[in-house]
N, C-alpha and C positions, 0 to 999 in steps of 0.2 A: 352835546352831552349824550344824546342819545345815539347817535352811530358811534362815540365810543365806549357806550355799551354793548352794544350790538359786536363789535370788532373783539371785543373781550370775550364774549360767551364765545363766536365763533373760537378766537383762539383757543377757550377753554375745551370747546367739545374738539379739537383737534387734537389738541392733548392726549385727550383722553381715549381718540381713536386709535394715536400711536403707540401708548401705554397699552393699548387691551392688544395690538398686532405685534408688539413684545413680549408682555406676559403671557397669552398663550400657548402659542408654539413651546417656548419652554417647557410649561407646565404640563403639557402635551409630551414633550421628550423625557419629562421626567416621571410622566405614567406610564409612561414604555418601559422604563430602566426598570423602574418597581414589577412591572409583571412578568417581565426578562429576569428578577431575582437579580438584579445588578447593585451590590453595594454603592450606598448613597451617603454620604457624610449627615448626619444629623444638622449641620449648619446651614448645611446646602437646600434639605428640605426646610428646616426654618424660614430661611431667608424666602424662598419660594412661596411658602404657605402666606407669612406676612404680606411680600408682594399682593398676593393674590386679593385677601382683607382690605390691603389698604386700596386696590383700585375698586373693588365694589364700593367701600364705604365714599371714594370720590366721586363714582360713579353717581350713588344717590346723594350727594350732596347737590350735584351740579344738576338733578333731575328735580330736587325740591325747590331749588334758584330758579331754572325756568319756570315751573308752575307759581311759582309767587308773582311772576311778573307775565303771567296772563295768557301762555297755551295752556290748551286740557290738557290734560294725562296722555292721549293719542300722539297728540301733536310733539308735547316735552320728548314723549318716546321716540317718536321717527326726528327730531333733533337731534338729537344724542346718538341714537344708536342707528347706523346706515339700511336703508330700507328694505337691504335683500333679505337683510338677517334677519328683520324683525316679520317680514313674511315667510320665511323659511318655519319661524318659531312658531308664527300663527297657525300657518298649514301644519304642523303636528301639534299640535292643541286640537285644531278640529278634527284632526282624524280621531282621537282618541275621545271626543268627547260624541264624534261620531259611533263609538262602536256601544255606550251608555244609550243614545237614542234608538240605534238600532235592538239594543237589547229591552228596550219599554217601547219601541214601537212608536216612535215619537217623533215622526219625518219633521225636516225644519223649513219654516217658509211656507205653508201650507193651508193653514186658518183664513180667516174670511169670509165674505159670504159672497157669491159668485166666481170664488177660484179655483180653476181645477188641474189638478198634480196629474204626472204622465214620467211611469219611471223610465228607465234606462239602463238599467242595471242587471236585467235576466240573463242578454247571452252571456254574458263575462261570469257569472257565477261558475260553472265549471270548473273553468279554467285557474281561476281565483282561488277557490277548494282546493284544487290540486296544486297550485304553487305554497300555498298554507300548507298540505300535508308536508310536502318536500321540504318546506321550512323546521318542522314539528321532528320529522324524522331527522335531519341533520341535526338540531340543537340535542336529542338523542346520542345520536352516535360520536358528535363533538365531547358530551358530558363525560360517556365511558371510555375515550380516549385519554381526556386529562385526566381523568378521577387520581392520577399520581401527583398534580401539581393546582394546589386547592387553591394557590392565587388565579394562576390561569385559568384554572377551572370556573371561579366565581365571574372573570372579567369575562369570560365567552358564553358562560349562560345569560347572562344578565342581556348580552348584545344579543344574541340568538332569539330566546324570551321577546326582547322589545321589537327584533324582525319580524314574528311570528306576527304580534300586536299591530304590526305599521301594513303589514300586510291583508291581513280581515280591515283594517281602519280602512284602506282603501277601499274595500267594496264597501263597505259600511258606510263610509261618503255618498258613495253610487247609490246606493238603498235611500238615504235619509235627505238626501239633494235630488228628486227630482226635479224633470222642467217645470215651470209652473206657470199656466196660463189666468192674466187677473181682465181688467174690469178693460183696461188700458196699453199692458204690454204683457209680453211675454219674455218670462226669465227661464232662461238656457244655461243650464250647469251642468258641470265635470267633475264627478269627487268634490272632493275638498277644495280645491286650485283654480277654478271657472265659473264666476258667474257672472252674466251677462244681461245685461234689461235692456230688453230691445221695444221700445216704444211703436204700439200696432201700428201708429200714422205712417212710418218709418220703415213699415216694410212692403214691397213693391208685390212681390210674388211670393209664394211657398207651394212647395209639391211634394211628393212619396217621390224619390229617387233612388234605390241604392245602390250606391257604392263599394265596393273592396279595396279602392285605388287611390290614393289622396296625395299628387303631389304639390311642392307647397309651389303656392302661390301670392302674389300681393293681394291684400284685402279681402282673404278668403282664412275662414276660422274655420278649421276641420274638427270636431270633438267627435272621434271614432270607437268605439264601441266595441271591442273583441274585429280590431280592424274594420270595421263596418261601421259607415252614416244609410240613414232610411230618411232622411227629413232634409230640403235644399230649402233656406230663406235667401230672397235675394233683397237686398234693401233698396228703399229710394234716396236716401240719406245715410251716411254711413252712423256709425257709431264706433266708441274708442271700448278696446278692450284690451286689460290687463292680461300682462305675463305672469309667471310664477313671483319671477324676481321685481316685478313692478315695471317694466317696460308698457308704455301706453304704444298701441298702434291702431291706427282705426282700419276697420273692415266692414266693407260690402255685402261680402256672400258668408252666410254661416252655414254650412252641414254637420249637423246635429243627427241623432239616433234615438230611438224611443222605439220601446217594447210593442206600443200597438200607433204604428207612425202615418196609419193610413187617417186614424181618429183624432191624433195631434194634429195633423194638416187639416184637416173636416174643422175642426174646433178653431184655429186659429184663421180661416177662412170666412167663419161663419162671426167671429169677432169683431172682424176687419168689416165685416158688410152690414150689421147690428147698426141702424141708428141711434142717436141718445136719447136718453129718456126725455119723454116732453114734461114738463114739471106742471104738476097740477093745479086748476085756480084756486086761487087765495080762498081761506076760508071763514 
């Protein structure tokens, strides 16, 4: 009885995977037409729109089924919905909710008490500014080009606008995700899209190296910095690290970059050599 319920949900969420890789392309061809000013028969958006309703309302029907019958909400989600997307969706959540932190000053990951944060994010600020102006100045000169045609006008500010936004989020990541060294390991992160805990026992060597040149290699995590790593870990034990899209691979060597990388190495050295506390006699 029980695998075949298991055999139903799967079919269920199949379903509904093929339902969602039909209805959007459409719905997708049919926001073209409308911005292209393409007469659309009234029936045809109907029918569209409804589609649309009735696979969300499926959608959370089949997502309130699984959480009754026992994954959390996480889990129901990466069920249901295939795991690139739902990181694709996460990583812009964070960015954006990155650029709130960075506007209060409110780095993430970083409380405790013997942890200490080590940014990464100075040399890239430039360069970052200036792809943001370039963003800023096009959604500009895009606005007074349509100013004749106010549907396309609204559909390319709106995408322009959220460019400008995805673009500061990105450094805004870099700002509010430093590395951050604790008690036990040391977490190495990129924006939004990279975080890595790499447990002290686990790491063999670390040194000041830098780099300009990073080709890829097996078991080696390059997280480069305005083209540039300052920091080489080499492990004695690997560790699995996540892709954007959820690919696990493990790797060996990490180069990493940090603003003052000769003090990151110093600190994570002197971690790694730190004996444990001896706990006091009972009192």
């Amino acid at each position: 009885m029980r695998r075949r319920g298991l055999r139903e949900r799967r079919g269920s969420v199949r379903v509904l995977r093929g339902a969602v890789c039909a209805v959007l392309p459409a719905e997708l061809v049919l926001v073209v037409c409308l911005v292209a000013e393409v007469r659309i028969p009234g029936a045809v958006l109907l029918t569209a729109e409804a589609a649309v309703v009735a696979l969300v309302a499926a959608e959370a029907a089949v997502f309130l089924r699984l959480r009754r019958r026992g994954p959390g909400p996480r889990e129901a989600l990466h069920e249901l919905v295939p795991e690139p997307v739902v990181r694709l969706v996460g990583h812009e959540l964070r960015l954006m909710a990155s650029l709130v932190r960075w506007v209060a000053r409110r780095p993430e990951g970083v409380g405790g008490a013997g942890v200490r944060a080590f940014g990464h994010a100075r040399d890239q600020a430039a360069y970052m500014y200036g792809f943001a102006f370039v963003c800023v100045v096009e959604t500009a000169g895009m606005s007074w080009l349509l100013a004749s045609w106010p549907l396309v006008h609204a559909v390319f500010l709106v995408l322009d606008v959220y460019t400008v936004l995805f673009v500061l989020g990105l450094h805004a990541a870099s700002v509010t995700r430093p590395h951050v060294l604790g008690a036990d390991a040391l977490r190495v992160r990129q924006g939004a899209h990279v975080d890595l805990v790499i447990p002290l026992e686990r790491i063999g060597a670390v040194r000041h190296e830098l780099l300009f040149s990073h080709p890829r290699q097996e078991g080696v995590l390059d997280l480069a910095v305005a083209s540039q790593t300052s920091v080489t870990i080499e492990l004695a034990e690997p560790v699995t690290a996540v892709r954007l899209l959820g690919k696990r691979y493990p790797v060996r060597t990490v180069r990493c970059h940090a603003d003052d990388a000769r003090a990151l190495v110093e600190a994570v050295r002197r971690a790694r050599t730190e004996p444990s506390p001896v706990p006091g006699p009972p009192g």
